[in-house]
Each structure stands twice: as C-alpha cells, then as structure tokens.
C-alpha positions as CSV (number, residue, x, y, z in Angstrom):
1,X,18.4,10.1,-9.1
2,X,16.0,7.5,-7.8
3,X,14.5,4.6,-10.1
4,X,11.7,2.5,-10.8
5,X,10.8,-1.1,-10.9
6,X,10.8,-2.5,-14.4
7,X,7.4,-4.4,-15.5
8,X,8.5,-7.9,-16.2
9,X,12.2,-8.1,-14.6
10,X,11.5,-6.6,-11.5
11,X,15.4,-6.7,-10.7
12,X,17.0,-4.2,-12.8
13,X,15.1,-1.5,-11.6
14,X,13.2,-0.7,-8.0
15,X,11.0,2.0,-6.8
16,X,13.1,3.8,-3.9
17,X,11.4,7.1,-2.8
18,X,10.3,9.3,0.1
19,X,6.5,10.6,0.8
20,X,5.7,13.5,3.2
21,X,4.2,12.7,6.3
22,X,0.7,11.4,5.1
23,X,-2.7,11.6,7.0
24,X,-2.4,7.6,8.0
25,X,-1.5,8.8,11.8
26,X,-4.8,9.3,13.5
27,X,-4.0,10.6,16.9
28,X,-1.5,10.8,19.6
29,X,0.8,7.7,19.8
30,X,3.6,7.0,21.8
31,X,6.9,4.9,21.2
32,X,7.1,2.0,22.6
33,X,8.8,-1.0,23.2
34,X,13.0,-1.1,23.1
35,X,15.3,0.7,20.1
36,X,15.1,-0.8,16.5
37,X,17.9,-2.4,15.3
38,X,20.0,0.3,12.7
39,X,20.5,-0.5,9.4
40,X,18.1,-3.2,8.8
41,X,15.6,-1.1,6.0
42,X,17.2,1.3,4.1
43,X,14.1,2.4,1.7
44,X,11.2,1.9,1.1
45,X,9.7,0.5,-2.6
46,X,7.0,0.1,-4.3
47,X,3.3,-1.7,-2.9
48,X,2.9,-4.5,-5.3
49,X,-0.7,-6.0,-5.7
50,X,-1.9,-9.3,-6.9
51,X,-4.6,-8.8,-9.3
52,X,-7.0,-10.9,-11.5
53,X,-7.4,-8.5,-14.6
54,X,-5.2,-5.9,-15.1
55,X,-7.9,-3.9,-17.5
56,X,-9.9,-3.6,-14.4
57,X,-7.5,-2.6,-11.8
58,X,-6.3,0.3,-14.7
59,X,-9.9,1.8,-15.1
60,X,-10.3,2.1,-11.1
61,X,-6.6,3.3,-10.6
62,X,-6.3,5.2,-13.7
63,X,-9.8,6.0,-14.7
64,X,-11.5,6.6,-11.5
65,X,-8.9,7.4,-8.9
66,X,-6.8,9.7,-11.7
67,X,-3.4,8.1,-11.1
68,X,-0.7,8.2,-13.7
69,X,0.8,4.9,-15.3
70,X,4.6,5.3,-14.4
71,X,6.3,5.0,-18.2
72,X,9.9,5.2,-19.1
73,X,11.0,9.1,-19.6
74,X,8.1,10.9,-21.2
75,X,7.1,7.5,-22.8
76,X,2.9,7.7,-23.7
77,X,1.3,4.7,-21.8
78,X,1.6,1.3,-23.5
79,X,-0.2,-1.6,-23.2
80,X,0.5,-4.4,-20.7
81,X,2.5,-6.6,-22.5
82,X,2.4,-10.6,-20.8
83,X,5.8,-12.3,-20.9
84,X,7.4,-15.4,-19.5
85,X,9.9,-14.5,-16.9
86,X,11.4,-17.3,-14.8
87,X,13.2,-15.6,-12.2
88,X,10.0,-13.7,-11.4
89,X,7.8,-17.0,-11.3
90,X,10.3,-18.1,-8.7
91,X,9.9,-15.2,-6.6
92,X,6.4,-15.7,-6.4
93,X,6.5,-19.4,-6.4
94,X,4.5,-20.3,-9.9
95,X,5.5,-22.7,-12.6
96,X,8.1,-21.4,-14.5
97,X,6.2,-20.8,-17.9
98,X,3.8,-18.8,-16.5
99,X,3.3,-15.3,-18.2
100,X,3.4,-12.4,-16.4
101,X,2.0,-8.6,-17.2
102,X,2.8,-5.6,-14.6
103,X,1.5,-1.7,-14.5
104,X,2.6,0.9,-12.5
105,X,1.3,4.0,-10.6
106,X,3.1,7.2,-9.4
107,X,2.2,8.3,-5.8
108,X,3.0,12.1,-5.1
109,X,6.0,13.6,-4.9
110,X,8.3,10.9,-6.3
111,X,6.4,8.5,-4.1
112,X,6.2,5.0,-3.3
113,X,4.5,3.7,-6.7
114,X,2.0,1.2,-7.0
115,X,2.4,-2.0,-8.7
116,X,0.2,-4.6,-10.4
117,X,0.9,-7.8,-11.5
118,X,-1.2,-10.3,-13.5
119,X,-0.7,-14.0,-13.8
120,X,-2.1,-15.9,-16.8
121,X,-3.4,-19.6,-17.0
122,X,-2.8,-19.5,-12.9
123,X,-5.1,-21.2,-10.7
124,X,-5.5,-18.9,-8.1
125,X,-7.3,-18.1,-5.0
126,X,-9.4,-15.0,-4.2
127,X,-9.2,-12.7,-1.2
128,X,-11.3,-10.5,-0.3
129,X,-10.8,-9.4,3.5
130,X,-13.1,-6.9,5.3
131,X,-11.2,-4.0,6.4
132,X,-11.2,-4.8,10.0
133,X,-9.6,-8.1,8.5
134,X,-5.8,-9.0,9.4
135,X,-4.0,-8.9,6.8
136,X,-6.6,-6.1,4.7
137,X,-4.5,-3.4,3.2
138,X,-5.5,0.2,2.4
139,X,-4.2,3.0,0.5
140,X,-4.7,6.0,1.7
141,X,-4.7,9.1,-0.7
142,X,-4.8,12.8,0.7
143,X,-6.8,14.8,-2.1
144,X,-7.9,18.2,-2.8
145,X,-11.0,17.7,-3.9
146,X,-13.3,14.2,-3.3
147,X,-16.8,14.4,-5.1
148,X,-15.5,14.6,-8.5
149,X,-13.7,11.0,-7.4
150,X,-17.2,10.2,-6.0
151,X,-19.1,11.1,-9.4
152,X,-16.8,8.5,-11.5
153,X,-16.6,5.8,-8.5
154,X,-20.4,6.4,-8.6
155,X,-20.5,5.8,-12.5
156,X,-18.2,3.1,-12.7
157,X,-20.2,1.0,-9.7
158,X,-17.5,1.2,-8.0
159,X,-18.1,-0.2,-4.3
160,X,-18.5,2.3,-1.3
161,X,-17.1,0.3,2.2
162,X,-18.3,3.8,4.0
163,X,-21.0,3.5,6.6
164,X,-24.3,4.7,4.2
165,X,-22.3,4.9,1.1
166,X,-21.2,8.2,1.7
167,X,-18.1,10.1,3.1
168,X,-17.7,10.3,7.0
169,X,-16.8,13.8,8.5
170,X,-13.8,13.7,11.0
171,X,-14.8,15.0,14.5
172,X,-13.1,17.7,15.9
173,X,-9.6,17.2,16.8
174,X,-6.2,18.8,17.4
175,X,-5.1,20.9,14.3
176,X,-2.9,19.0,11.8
177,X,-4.8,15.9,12.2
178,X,-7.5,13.6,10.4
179,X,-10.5,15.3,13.4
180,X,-9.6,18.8,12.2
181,X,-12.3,21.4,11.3
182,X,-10.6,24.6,9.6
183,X,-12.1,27.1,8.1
184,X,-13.2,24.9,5.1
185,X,-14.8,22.6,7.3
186,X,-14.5,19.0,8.5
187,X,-12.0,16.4,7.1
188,X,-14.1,14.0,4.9
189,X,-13.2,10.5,4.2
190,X,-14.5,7.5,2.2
191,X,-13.1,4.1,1.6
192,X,-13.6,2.5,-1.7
193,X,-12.7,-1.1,-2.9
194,X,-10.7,-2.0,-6.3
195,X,-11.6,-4.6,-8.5
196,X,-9.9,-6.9,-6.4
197,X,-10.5,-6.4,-2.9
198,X,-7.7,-4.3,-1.6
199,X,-9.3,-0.8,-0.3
200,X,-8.1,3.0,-0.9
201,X,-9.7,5.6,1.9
202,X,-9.7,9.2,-0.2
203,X,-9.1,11.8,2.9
204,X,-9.8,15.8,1.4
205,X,-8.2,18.2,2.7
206,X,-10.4,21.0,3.7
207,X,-7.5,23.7,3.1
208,X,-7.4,23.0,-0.9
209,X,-11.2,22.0,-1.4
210,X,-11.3,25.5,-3.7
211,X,-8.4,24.4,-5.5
212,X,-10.1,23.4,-9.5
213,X,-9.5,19.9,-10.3
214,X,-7.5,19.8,-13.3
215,X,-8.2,18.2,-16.7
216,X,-11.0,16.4,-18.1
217,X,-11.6,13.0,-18.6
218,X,-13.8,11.5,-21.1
219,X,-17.2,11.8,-19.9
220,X,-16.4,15.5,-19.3
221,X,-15.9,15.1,-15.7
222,X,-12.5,17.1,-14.0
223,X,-9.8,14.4,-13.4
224,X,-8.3,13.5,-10.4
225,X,-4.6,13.4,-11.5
226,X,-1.7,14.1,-9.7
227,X,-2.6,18.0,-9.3
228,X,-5.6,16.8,-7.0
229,X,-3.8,14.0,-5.0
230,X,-1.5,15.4,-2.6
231,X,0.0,12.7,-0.1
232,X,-0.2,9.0,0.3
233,X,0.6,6.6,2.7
234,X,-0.4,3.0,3.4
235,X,-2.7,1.5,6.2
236,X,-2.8,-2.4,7.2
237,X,-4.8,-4.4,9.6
238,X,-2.8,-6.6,11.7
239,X,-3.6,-9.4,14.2
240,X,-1.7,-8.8,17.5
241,X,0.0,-4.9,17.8
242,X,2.9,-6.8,20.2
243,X,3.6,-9.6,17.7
244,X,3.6,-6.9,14.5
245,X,6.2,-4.6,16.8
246,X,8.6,-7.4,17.2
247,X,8.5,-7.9,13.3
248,X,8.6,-4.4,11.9
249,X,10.7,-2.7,14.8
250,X,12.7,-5.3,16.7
251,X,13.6,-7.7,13.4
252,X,13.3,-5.0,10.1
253,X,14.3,-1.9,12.6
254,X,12.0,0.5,11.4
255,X,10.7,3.4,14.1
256,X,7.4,2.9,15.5
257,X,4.6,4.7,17.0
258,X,2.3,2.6,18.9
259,X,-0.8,4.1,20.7
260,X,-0.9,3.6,24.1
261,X,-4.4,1.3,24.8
262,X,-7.5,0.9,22.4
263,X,-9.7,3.8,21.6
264,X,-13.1,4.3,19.7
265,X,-13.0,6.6,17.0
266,X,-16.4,6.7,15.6
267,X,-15.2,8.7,11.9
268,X,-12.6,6.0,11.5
269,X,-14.7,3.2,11.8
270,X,-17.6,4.7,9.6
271,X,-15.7,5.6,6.5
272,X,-14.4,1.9,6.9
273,X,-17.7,0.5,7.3
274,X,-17.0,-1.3,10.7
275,X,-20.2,-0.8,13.3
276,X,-18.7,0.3,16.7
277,X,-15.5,-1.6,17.7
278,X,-12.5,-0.2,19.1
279,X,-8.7,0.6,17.4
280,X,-5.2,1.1,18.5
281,X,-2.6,2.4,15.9
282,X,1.3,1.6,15.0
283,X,2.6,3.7,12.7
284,X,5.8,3.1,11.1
285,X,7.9,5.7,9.5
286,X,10.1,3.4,7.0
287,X,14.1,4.3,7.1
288,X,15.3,6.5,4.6
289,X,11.8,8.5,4.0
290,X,9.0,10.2,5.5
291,X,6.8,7.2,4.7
292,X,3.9,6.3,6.8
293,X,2.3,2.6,7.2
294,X,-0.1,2.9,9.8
295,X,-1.1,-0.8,11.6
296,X,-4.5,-0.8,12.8
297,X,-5.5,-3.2,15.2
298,X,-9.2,-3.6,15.6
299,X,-10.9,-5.0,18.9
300,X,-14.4,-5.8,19.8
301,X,-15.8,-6.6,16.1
302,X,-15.4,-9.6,14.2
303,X,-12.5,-10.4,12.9
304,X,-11.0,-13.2,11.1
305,X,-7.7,-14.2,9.5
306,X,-6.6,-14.0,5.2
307,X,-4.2,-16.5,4.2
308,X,-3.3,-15.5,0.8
309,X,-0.8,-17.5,-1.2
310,X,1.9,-14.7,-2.4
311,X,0.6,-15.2,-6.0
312,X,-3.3,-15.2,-5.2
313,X,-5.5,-12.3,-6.1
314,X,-5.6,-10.3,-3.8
315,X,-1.9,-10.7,-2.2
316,X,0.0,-7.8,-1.1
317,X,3.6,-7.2,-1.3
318,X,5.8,-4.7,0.2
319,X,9.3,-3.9,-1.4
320,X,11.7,-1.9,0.6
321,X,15.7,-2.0,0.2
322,X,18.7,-3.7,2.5
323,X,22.3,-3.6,2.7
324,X,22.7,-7.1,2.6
325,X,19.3,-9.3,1.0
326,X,21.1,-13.0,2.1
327,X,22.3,-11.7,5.4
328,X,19.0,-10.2,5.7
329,X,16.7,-13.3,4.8
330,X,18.9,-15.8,6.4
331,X,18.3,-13.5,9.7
332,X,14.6,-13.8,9.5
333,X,14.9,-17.2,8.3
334,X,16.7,-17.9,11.5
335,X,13.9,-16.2,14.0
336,X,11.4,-18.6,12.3
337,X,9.8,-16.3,9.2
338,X,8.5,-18.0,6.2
339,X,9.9,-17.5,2.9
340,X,7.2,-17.4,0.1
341,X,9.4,-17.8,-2.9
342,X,10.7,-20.8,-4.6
343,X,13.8,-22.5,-3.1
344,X,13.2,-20.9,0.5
345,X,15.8,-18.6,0.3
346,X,16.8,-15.4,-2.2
347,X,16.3,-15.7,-5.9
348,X,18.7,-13.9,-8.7
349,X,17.0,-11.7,-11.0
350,X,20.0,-11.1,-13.1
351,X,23.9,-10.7,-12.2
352,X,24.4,-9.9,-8.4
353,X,20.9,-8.8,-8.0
354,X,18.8,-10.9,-5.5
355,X,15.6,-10.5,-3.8
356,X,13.1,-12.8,-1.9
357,X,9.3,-12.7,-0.6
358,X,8.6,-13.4,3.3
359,X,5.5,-13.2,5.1
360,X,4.5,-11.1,7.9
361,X,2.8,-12.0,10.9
362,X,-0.5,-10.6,9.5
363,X,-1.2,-12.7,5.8
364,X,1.1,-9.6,3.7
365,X,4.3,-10.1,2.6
366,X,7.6,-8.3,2.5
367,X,10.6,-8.2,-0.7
368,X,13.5,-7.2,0.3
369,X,16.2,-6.0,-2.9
370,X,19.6,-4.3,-2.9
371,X,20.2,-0.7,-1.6
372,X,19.7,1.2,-5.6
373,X,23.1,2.3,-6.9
374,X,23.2,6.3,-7.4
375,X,23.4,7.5,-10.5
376,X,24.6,10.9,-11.3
C-alpha cells in the first residue's frame, strides 16, 4: 500500500506513486550524457504549489479541471483547516507562528497528487512566469474529452495561454505521439493558467473523444472527474538543458532523455502561447515509476529568469523519496546546491522523519523524505 501526504504535518505521511507513460514526451529524444548515479531517487511524490488563496486554487482544480480532493478513506471533503505547525514553517523558511492550510488532488491511477499550501499573515511575493520562462511549471493532463473543460474555464474567466484562445491541433506525426491524427482526428491541446500563475496544458486524446463525460456539476455541465482524465505528467522550463542534466541525472540519478539539437514545433508553441521560437526536450522518467517530467528548453524568444522564495506564491516544490535524506542533502550541499529551509540543512518533522527543500538550477525546488515504509 502506498500513502499520502498529511495536510498540516507533511511528515507522517507522503505521496509515493507511479503514472503511466504520460503525453509530456514530444518527439524522438535520445540519451545522452554518462550513466546516472543508482539509488539516488527512489520515488517520486507529490507536486506541491505555493498559492495565495486556497478557495481559488479549489474552484479551478476542483471546479473547473474536475479533480478530486484526496480525503482520508472514503472521508467527504472537508474544509481547509489553517494551523500552526513549526516544523513545517522551518521547511519553508517562515516564522514559526505562521498558520498553515494544505489541499490535495488525486492524479490518475494512484498518481502523483497535487498539493496546495496556503500561508496566512505572510508577506509574500508573486510569480507569475510566462511559460517560456525558466523556472514556469506545467501540468499536463491527458483527457478524454476537452470542450466541456473549455465551457467551465470559459465560465469561470479562467485565462486561455493558447495562441487565439483556443486549442491548437497537433500536426501529423508518428503514431503514439502528441502530432498524431487517428481516426478521431488530430490531438488538441490548450494551456490554461490557475489562479496563481502555474499553468496546466489539457491534451485530448482523439481515441476516447466519444467516451460521455461523467457526472454533472452544478450548472448542469458534465464533469471532468477522474473518468475523463486519463494520464498526467509534469512539464518545466529550464534555463540551460546541460546544467539541468548534471542536476537531475548526474547528482539525483534519474534517466534522461535529452533531444538531440533545438527544433520548431509550431503546435507546441501555439497552445503555449509563445510566437515562433525554437525547443529542445529532457524528459525524465523518475526511479521507481513510469513518471514523466519533461524539461523544455526554449531558444530564440524572450526569456527571462523567476526567483521565487520557496514560500512565495507561486513556488513549486517537488517531493520525491531517498534512502538516506542527510547523506543525500549533505551530497548536494557539498556540489554547491542551496538549501531553502531553515537551518541549511534537514529539518525533523516528528521522530526519525526528516526532510529538506533545495533549489534547482532553474528557480523550482526539490524535497527529498524517507523511502515510505510498506504496510501490509
């Protein structure tokens, strides 16, 4: 059995699960560079986001996008409920009496789960990157069926990134990938932006367009729950493709797929909104899973750099597992990576459980925690 991070502790409990292969690999890469290190990443965890107001990052994730809270057992969603919780504040470097509220959201198929935090009475900074930004992250969500997503984004004013506010068609390509046409047509994408300026790109799968969209929501419209989302992965823009490989391959040892020069890919850069431009594409597949996290470096547009404190709106976080979380942050510590967190080093979230935040060479951050224990 696999578990999920708790809301306020974020120690007794961690989101450890495997995704199929998502849609997040664009084209033909190969590997490159030397063999990653074994044994660094065991597993990957949830995607935590910084946000401002929690009831606004629900009714996107919940009420437009159709994902479902993650609750204890068969638990109804609760409200957030804000808290004081010290260790936590250390991890993401705030004053120790700041409160603290946290919701989470499966992903398919066990998946990597979403997570929210909200910090009261903070001063904090907002960041907004465009996608072709370093540091911009994306989620990207295989559905069956996009337009009744598009109806509620559309009715909830939600913010269209896509070139003309509409979906871009994929061009042609090799079957299996984003370019396919089958015989339900092209692959249609469309990027959107939360409340708080981290982007999901919706990809439909022509195969299951017929399939009905089950539920209703309020206003009558079909949801978009978990029988209408079928894969996810995650997408990041990144600064330098060498630099990132020596972080995520060499030092973490996680595979990595890194295409072979800069191409254009004109459906790419219209459902992100990015005129012209060229893009080259890493994709990791994280130890212990099928999980995807495609790198995109963009060349040829403009670009600039996000430097977002770990607790600022708009600050990403991802949580994946290790043997050994002091062997492993004294490692990075020694090949000259920042820790985040208070105390510049691991913090103890209760009895021999540790963790720490570190940044990445492209403005997100990384929390490594213990391998989970099985449970029968």
């Amino acid at each position: 059995m696999r578990w999920l991070a708790s809301p306020l502790a974020l120690a007794a409990l961690t989101a450890f699960v495997a995704l199929p292969t998502s849609a997040a690999s664009r084209g033909p890469a190969v590997l490159a560079g030397s063999a990653a290190p074994a044994g660094e990443v065991l597993a990957p965890g949830n995607f935590i986001h910084v946000v401002a107001h929690l009831d606004k990052t629900m009714a996107f994730y919940h009420g437009v996008l159709g994902l479902e809270p993650l609750t204890a057992g068969n638990a109804p969603p609760a409200a957030v409920k804000f808290a004081v919780n010290k260790p936590v504040a250390q991890l993401y470097a705030v004053p120790p009496d700041t409160a603290v509220g946290v919701t989470m959201y499966r992903l398919p198929t066990m998946g990597v789960g979403l997570e929210f935090a909200e910090f009261r009475a903070l001063g904090q900074k907002n960041v907004h990157p465009r996608p072709q930004d370093p540091g911009a992250s994306c989620v990207v969500l295989t559905v069956r069926q996009l337009d009744p997503i598009l109806r509620r984004a559309h009715a909830a004013h939600v913010p269209i990134v896509s070139a003309g506010g509409v979906p871009a068609a994929a061009e042609p390509g090799a079957a299996g990938e984003p370019g396919a046409t089958g015989a339900a047509g092209a692959v249609r994408s469309v990027v959107l932006r939360d409340p708080d300026g981290f982007y999901v790109e919706l990809i439909e799968q022509p195969a299951a367009t017929g399939a009905a969209d089950s539920g209703a929501s309020q206003a009558g419209e079909p949801t978009a729950g978990k029988g209408n989302i079928l894969q996810a992965a995650l997408l990041l823009s990144i600064d330098d493709t060498d630099r990132n490989a020596h972080f995520y391959r060499d030092l973490l040892g996680m595979p990595l797929q890194i295409d072979a020069s800069f191409a254009p890919d004109a459906s790419f850069s219209k459902a992100f909104g990015v005129r012209g431009g060229q893009v080259r594409h890493s994709v990791a597949t994280i130890p212990g899973s099928t999980f995807e996290y495609d790198f995109v470096e963009w060349r040829g547009v403009p670009r600039r750099a996000t430097h977002a404190a770990v607790h600022d709106h708009g600050a990403g976080v991802l949580r994946f597992s290790v043997e050994d979380v002091d062997g492993f942050v004294d490692n990075l510590k020694a090949q000259g990576i920042a820790v985040a967190s208070t105390g510049d080093g691991t913090v103890s979230l209760g009895g021999a459980f540790r963790a720490s935040i570190l940044s990445d060479p492209n403005g997100l951050y990384i929390e490594p925690v213990p391998r989970p224990r099985r449970s029968r």
